[in-house]
PDB file of N, CA, C and O in Angstrom:
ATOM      1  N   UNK A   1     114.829 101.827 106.735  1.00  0.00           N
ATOM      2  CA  UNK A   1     113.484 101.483 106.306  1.00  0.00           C
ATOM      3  C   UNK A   1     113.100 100.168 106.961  1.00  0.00           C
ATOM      4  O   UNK A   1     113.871  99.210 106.911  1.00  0.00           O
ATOM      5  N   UNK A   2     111.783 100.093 107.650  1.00  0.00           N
ATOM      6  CA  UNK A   2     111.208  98.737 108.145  1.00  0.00           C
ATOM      7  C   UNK A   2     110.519  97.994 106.973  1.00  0.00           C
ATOM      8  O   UNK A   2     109.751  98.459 106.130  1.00  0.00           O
ATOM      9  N   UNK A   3     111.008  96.645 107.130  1.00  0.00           N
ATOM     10  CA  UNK A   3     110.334  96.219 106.034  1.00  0.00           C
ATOM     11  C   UNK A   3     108.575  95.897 106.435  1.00  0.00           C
ATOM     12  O   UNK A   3     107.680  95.771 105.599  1.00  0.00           O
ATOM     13  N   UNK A   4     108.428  95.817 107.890  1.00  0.00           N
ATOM     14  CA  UNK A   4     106.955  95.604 108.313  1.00  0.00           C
ATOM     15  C   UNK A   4     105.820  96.580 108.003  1.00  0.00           C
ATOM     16  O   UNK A   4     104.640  96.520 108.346  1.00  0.00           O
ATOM     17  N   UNK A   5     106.509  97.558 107.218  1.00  0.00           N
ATOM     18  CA  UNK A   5     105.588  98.414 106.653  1.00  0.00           C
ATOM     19  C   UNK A   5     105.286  98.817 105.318  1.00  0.00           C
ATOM     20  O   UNK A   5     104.904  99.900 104.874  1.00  0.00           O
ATOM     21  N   UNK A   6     105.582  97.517 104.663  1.00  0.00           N
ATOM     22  CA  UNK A   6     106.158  97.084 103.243  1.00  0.00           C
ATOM     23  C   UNK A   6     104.654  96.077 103.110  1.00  0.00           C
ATOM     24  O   UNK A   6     104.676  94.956 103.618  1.00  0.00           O
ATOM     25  N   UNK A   7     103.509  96.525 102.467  1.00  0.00           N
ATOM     26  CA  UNK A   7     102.742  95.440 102.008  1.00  0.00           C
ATOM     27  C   UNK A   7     102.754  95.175 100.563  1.00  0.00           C
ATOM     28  O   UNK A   7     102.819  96.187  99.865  1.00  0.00           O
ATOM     29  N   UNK A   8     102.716  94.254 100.068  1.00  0.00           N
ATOM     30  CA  UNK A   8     102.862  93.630  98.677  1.00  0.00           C
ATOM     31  C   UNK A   8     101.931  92.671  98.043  1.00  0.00           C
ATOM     32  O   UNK A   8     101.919  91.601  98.651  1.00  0.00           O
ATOM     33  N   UNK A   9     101.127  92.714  96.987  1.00  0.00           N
ATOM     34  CA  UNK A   9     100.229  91.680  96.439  1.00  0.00           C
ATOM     35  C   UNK A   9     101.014  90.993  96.164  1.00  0.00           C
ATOM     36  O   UNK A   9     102.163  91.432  96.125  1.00  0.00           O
ATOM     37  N   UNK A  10     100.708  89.326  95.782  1.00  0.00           N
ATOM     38  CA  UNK A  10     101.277  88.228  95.717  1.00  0.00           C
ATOM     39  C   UNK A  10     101.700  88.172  94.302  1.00  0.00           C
ATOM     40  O   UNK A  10     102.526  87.289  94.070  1.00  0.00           O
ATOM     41  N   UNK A  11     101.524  88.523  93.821  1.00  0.00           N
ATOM     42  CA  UNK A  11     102.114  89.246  92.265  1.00  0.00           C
ATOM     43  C   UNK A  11     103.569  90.293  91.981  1.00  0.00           C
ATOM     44  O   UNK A  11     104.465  90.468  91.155  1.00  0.00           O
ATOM     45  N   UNK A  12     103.066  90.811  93.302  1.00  0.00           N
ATOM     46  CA  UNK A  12     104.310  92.197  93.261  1.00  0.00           C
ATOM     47  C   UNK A  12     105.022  92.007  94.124  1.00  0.00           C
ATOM     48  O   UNK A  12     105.248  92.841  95.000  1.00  0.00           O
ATOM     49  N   UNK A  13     105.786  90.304  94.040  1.00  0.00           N
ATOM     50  CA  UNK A  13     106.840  90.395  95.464  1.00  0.00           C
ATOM     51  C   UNK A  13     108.257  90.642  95.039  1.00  0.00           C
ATOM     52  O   UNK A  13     109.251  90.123  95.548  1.00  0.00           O
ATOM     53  N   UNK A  14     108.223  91.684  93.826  1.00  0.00           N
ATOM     54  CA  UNK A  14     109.863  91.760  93.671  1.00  0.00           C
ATOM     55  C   UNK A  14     109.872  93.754  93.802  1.00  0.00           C
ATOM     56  O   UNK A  14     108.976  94.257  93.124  1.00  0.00           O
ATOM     57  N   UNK A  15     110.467  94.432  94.314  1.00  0.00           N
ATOM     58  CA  UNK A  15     110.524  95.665  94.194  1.00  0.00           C
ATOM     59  C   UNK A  15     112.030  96.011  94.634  1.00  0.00           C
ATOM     60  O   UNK A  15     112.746  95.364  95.399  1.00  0.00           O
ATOM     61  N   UNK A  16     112.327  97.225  93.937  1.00  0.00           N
ATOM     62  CA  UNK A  16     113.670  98.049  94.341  1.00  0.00           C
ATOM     63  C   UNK A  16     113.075  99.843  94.632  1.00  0.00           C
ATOM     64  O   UNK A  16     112.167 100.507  94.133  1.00  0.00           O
ATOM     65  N   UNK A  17     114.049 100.103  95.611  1.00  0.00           N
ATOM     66  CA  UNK A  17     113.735 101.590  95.689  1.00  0.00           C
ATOM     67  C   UNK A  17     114.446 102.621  95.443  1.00  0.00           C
ATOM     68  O   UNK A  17     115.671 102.630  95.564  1.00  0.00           O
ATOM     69  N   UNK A  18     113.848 103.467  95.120  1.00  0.00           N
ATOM     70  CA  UNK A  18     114.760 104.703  94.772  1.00  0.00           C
ATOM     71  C   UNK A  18     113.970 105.902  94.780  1.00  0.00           C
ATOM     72  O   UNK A  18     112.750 106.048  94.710  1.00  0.00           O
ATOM     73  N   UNK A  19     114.934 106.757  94.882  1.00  0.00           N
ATOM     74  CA  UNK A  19     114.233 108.785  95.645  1.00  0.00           C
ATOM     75  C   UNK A  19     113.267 108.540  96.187  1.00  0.00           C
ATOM     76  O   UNK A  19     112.437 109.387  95.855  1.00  0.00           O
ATOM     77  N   UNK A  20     112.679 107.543  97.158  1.00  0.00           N
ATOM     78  CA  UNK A  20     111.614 107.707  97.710  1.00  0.00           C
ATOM     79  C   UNK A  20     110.257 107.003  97.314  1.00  0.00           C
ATOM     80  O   UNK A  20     109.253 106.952  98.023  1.00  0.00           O
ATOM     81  N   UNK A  21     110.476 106.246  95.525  1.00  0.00           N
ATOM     82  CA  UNK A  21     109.582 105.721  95.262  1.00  0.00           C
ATOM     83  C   UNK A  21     109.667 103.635  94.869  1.00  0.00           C
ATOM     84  O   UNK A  21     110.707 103.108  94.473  1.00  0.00           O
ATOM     85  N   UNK A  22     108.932 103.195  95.006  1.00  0.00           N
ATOM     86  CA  UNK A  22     109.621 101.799  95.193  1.00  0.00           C
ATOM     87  C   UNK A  22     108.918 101.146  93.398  1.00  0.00           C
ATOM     88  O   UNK A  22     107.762 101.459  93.115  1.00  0.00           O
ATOM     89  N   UNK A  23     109.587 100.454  92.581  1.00  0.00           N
ATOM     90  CA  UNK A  23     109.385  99.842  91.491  1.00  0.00           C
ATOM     91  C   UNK A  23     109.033  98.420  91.432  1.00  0.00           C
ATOM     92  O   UNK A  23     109.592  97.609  92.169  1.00  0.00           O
ATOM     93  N   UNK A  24     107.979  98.025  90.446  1.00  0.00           N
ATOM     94  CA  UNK A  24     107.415  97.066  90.697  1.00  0.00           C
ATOM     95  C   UNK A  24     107.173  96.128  89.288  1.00  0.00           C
ATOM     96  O   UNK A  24     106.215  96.504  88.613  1.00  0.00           O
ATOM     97  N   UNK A  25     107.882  95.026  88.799  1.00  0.00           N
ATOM     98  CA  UNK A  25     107.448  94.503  87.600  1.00  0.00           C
ATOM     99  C   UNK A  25     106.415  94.007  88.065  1.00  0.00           C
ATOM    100  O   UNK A  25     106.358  93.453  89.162  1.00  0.00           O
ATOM    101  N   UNK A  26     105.151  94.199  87.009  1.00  0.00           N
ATOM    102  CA  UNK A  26     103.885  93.227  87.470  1.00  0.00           C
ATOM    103  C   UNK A  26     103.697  92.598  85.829  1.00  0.00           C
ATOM    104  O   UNK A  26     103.210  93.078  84.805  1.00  0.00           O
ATOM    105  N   UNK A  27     104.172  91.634  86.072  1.00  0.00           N
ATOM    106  CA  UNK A  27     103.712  90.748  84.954  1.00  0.00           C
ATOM    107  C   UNK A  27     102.327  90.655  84.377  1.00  0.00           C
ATOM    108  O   UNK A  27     101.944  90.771  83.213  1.00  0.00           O
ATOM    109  N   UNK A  28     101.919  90.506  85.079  1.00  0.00           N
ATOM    110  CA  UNK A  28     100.150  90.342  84.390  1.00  0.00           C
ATOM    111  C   UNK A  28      99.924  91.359  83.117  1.00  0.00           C
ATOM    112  O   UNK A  28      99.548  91.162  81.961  1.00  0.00           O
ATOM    113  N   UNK A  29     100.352  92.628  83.903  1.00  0.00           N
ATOM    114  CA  UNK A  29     100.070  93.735  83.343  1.00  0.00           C
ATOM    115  C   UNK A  29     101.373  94.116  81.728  1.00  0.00           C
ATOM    116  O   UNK A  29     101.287  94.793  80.703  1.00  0.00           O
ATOM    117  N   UNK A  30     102.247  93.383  82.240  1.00  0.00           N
ATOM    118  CA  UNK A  30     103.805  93.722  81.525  1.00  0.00           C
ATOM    119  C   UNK A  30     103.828  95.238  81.301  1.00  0.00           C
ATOM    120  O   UNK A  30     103.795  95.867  80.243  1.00  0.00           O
ATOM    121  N   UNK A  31     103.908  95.761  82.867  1.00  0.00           N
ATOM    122  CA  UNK A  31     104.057  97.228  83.312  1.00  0.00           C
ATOM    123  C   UNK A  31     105.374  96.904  84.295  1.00  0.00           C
ATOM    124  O   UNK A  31     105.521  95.848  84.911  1.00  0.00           O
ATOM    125  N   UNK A  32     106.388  98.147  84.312  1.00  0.00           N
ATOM    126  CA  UNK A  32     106.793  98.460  85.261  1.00  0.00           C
ATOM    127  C   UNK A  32     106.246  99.639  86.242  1.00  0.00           C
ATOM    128  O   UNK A  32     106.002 100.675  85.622  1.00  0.00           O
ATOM    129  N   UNK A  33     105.988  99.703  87.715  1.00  0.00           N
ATOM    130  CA  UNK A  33     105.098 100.430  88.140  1.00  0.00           C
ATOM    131  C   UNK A  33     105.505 100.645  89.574  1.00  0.00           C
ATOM    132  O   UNK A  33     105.526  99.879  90.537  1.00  0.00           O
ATOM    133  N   UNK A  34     106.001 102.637  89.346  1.00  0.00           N
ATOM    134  CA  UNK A  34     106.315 103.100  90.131  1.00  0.00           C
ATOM    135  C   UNK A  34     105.368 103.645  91.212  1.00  0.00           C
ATOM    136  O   UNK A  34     104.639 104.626  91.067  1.00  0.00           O
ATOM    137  N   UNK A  35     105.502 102.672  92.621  1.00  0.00           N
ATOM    138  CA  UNK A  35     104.674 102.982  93.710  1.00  0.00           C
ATOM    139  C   UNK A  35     104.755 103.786  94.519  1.00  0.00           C
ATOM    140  O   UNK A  35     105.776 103.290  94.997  1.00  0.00           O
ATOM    141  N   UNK A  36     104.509 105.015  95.418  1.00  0.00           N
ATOM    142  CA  UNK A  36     104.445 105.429  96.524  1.00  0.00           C
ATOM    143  C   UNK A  36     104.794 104.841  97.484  1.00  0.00           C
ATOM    144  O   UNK A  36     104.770 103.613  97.557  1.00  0.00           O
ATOM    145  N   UNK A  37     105.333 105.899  98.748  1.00  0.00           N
ATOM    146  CA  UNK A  37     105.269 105.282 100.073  1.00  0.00           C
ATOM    147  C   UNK A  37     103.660 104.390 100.730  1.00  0.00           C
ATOM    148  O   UNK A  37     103.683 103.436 101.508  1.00  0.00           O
ATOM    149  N   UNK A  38     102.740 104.859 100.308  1.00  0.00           N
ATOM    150  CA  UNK A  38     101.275 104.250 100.937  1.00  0.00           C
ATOM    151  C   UNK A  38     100.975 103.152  99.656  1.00  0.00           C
ATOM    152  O   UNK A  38      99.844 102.666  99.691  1.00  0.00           O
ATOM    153  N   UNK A  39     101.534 102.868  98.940  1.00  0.00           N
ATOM    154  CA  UNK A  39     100.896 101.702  97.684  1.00  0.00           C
ATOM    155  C   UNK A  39     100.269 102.381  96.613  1.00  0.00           C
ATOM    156  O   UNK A  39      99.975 101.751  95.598  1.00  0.00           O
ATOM    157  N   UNK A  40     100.039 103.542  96.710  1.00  0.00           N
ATOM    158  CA  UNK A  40      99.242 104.107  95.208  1.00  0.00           C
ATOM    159  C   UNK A  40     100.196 104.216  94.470  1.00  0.00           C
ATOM    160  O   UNK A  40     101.233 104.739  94.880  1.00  0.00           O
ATOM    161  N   UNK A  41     100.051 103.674  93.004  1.00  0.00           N
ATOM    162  CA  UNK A  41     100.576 103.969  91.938  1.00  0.00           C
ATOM    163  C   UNK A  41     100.994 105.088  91.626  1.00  0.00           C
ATOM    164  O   UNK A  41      99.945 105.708  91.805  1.00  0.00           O
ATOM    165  N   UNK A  42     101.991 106.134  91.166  1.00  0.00           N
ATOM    166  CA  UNK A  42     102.634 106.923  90.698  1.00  0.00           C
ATOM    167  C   UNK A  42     102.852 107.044  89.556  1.00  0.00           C
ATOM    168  O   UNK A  42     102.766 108.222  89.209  1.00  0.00           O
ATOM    169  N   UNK A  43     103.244 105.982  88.328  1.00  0.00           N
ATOM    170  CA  UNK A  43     103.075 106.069  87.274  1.00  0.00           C
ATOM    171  C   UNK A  43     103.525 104.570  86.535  1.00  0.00           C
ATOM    172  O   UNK A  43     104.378 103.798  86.972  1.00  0.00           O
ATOM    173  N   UNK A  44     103.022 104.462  85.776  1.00  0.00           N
ATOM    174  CA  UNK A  44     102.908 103.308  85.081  1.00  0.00           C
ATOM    175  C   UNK A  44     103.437 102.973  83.689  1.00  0.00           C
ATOM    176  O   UNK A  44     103.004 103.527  82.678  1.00  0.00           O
ATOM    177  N   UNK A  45     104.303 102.130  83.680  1.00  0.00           N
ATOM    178  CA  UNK A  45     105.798 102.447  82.473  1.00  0.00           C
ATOM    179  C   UNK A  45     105.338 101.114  81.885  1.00  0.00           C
ATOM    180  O   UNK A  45     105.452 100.110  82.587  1.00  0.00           O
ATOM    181  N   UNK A  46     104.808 101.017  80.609  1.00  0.00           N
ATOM    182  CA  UNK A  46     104.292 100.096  79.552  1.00  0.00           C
ATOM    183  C   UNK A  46     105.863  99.265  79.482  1.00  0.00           C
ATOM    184  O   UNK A  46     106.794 100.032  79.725  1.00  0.00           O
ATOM    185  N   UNK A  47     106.336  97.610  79.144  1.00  0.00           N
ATOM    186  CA  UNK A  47     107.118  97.426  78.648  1.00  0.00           C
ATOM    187  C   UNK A  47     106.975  96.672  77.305  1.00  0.00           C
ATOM    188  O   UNK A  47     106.290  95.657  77.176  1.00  0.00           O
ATOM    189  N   UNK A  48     107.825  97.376  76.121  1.00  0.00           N
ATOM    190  CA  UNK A  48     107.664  97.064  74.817  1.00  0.00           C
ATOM    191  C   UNK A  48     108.251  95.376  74.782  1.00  0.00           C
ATOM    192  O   UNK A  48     108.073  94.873  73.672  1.00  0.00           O
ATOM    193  N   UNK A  49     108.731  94.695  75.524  1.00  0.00           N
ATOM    194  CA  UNK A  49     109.147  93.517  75.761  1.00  0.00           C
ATOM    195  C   UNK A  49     108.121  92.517  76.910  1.00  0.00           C
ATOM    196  O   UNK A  49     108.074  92.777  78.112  1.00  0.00           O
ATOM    197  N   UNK A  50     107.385  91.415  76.293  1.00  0.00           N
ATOM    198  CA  UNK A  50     106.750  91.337  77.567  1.00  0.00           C
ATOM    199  C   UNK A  50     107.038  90.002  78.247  1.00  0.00           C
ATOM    200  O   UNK A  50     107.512  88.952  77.813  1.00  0.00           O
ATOM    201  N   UNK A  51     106.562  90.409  79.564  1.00  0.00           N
ATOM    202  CA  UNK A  51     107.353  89.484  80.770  1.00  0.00           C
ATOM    203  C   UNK A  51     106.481  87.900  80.742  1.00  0.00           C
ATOM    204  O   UNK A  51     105.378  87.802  81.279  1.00  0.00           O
ATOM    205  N   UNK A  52     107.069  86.864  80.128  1.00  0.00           N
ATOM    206  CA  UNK A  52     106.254  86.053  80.022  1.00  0.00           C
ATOM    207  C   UNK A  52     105.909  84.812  81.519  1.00  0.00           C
ATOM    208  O   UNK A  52     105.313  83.742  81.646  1.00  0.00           O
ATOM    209  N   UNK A  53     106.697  85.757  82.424  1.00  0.00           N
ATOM    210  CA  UNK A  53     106.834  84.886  83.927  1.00  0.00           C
ATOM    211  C   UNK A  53     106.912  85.717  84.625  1.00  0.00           C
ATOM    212  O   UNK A  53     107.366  86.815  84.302  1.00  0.00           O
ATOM    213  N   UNK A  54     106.359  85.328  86.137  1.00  0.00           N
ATOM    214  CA  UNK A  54     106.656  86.289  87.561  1.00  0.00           C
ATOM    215  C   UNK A  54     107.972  86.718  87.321  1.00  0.00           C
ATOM    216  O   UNK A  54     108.838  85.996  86.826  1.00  0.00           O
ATOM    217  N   UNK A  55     108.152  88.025  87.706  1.00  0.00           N
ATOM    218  CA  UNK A  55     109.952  88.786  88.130  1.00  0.00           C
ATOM    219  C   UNK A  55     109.757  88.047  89.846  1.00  0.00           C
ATOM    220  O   UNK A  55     108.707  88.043  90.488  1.00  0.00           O
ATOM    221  N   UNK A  56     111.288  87.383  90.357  1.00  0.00           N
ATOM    222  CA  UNK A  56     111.100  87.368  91.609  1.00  0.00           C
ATOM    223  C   UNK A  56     112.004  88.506  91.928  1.00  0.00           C
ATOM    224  O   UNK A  56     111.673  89.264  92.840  1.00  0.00           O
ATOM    225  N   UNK A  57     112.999  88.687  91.341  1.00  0.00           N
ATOM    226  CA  UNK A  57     113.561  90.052  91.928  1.00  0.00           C
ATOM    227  C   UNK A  57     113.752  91.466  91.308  1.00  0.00           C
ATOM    228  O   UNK A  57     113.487  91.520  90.107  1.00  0.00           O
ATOM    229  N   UNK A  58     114.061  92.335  91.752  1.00  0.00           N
ATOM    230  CA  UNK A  58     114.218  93.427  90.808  1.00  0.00           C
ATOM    231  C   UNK A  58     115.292  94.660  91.845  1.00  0.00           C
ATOM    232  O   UNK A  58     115.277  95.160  92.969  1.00  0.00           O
ATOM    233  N   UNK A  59     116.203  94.690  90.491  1.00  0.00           N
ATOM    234  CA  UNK A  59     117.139  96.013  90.806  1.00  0.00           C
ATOM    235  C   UNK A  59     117.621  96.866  90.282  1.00  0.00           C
ATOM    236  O   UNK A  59     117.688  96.791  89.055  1.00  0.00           O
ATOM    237  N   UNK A  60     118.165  98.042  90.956  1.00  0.00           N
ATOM    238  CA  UNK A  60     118.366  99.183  90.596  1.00  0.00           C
ATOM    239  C   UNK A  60     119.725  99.662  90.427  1.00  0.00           C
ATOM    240  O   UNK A  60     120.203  99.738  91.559  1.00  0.00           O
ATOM    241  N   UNK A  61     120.646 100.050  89.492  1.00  0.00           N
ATOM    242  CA  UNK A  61     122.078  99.549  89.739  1.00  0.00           C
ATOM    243  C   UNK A  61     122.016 101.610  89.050  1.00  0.00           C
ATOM    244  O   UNK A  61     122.914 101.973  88.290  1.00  0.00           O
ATOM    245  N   UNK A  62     121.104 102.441  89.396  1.00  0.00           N
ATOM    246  CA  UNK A  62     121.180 103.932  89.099  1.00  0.00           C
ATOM    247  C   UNK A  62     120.847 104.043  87.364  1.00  0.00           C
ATOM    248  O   UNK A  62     120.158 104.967  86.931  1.00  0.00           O
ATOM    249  N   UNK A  63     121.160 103.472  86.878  1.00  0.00           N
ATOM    250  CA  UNK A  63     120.500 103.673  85.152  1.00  0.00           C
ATOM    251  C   UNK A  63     119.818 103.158  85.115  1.00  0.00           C
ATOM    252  O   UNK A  63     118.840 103.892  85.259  1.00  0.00           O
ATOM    253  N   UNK A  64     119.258 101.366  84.903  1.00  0.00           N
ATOM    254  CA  UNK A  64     119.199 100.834  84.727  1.00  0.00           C
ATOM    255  C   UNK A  64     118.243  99.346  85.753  1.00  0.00           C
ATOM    256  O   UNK A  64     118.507  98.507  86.615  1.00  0.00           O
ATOM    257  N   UNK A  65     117.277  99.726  85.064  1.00  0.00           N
ATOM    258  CA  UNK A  65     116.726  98.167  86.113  1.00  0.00           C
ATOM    259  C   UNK A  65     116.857  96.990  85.529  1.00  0.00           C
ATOM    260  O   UNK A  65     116.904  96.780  84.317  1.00  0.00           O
ATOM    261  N   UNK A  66     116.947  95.830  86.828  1.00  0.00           N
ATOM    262  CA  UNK A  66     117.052  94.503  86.488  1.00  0.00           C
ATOM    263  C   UNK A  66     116.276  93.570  86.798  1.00  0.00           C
ATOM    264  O   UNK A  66     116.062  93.337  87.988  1.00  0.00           O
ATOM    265  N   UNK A  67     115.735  92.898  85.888  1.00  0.00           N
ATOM    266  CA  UNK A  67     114.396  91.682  86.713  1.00  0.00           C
ATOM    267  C   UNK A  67     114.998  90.218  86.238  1.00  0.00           C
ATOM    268  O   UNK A  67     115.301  89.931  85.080  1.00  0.00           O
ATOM    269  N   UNK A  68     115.125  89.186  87.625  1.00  0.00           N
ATOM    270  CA  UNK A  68     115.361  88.189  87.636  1.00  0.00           C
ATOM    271  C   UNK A  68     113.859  87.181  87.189  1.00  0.00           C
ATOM    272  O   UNK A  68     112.910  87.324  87.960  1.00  0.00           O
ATOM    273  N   UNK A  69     113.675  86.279  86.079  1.00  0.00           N
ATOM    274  CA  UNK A  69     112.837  85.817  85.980  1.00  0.00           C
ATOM    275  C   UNK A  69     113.758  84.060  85.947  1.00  0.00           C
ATOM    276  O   UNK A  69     114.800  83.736  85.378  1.00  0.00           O
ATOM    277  N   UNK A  70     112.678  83.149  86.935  1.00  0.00           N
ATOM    278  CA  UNK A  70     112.791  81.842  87.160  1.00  0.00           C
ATOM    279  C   UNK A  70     111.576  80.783  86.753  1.00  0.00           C
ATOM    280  O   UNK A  70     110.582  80.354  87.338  1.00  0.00           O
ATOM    281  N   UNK A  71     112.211  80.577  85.370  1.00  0.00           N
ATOM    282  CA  UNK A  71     111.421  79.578  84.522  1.00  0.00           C
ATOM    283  C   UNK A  71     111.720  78.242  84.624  1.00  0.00           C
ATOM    284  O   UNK A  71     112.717  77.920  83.978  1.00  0.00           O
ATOM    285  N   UNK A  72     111.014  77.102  85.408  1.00  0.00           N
ATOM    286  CA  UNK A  72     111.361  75.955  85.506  1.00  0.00           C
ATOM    287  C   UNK A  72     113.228  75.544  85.999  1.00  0.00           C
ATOM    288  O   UNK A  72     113.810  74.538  85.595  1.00  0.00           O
ATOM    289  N   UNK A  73     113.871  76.634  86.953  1.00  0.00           N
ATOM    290  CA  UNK A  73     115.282  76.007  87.191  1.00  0.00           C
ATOM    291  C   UNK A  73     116.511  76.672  86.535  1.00  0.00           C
ATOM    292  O   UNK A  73     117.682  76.661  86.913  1.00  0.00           O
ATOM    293  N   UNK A  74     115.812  77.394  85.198  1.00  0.00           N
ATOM    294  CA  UNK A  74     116.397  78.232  84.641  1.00  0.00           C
ATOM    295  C   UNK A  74     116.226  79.870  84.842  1.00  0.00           C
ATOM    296  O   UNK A  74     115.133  80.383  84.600  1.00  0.00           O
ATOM    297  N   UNK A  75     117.168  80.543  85.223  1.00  0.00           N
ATOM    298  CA  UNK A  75     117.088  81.919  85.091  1.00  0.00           C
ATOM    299  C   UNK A  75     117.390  82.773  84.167  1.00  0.00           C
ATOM    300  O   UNK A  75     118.416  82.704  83.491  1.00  0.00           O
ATOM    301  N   UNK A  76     116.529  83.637  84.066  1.00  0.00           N
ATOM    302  CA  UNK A  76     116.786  84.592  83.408  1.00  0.00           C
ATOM    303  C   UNK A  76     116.847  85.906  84.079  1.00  0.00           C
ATOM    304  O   UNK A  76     116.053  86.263  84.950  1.00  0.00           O
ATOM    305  N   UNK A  77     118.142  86.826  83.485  1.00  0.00           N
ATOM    306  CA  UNK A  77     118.051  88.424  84.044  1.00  0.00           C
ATOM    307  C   UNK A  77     117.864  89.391  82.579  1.00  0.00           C
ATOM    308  O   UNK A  77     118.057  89.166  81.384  1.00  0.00           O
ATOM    309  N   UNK A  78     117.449  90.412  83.268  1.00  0.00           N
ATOM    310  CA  UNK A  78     117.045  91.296  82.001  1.00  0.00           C
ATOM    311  C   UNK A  78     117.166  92.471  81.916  1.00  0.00           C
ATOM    312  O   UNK A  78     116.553  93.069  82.801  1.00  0.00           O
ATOM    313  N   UNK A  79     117.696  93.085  81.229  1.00  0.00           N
ATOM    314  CA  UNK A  79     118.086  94.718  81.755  1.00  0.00           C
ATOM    315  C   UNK A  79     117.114  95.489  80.892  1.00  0.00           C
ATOM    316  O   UNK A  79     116.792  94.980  79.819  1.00  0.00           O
ATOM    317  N   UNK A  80     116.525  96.858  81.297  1.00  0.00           N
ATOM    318  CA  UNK A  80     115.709  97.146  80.887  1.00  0.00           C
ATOM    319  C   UNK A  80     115.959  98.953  81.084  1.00  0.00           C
ATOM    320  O   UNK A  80     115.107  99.742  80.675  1.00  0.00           O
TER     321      UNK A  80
END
């Protein structure tokens, strides 16, 4: 995969991929949000926990996603 064909709003710079579709914490929204290859949304996963900071990273370990959130120096990870 090229990443030069990877565009991202400045909001959504943490994603992981999988079968083809790429995942996206967007805080604003406190959605997780499964994107397409072209950027359209696919479906949109409410989280009952909400993200009170940008995710800078996010991963996929096959069950289970993970979002790194960096609050003032301190991190937090979160399994979800």
């Amino acid at each position: 995969m090229a990443g030069e064909n990877i565009r991202l709003s400045s909001n959504q710079v943490n994603f992981a991929a999988h079968e083809g579709y790429f995942f996206v914490f967007d805080a604003p929204l406190d959605n997780l949000l499964q994107k397409t290859d072209d950027g359209n949304t696919a479906f949109s996963y409410p989280l009952d926990v909400l993200l009170s900071n940008n995710v800078v990273d996010t991963q996929f370990d096959g069950v289970y996603f993970w979002s790194e959130e960096n609050v003032g120096g301190t991190v937090y990870i979160k399994r979800w």
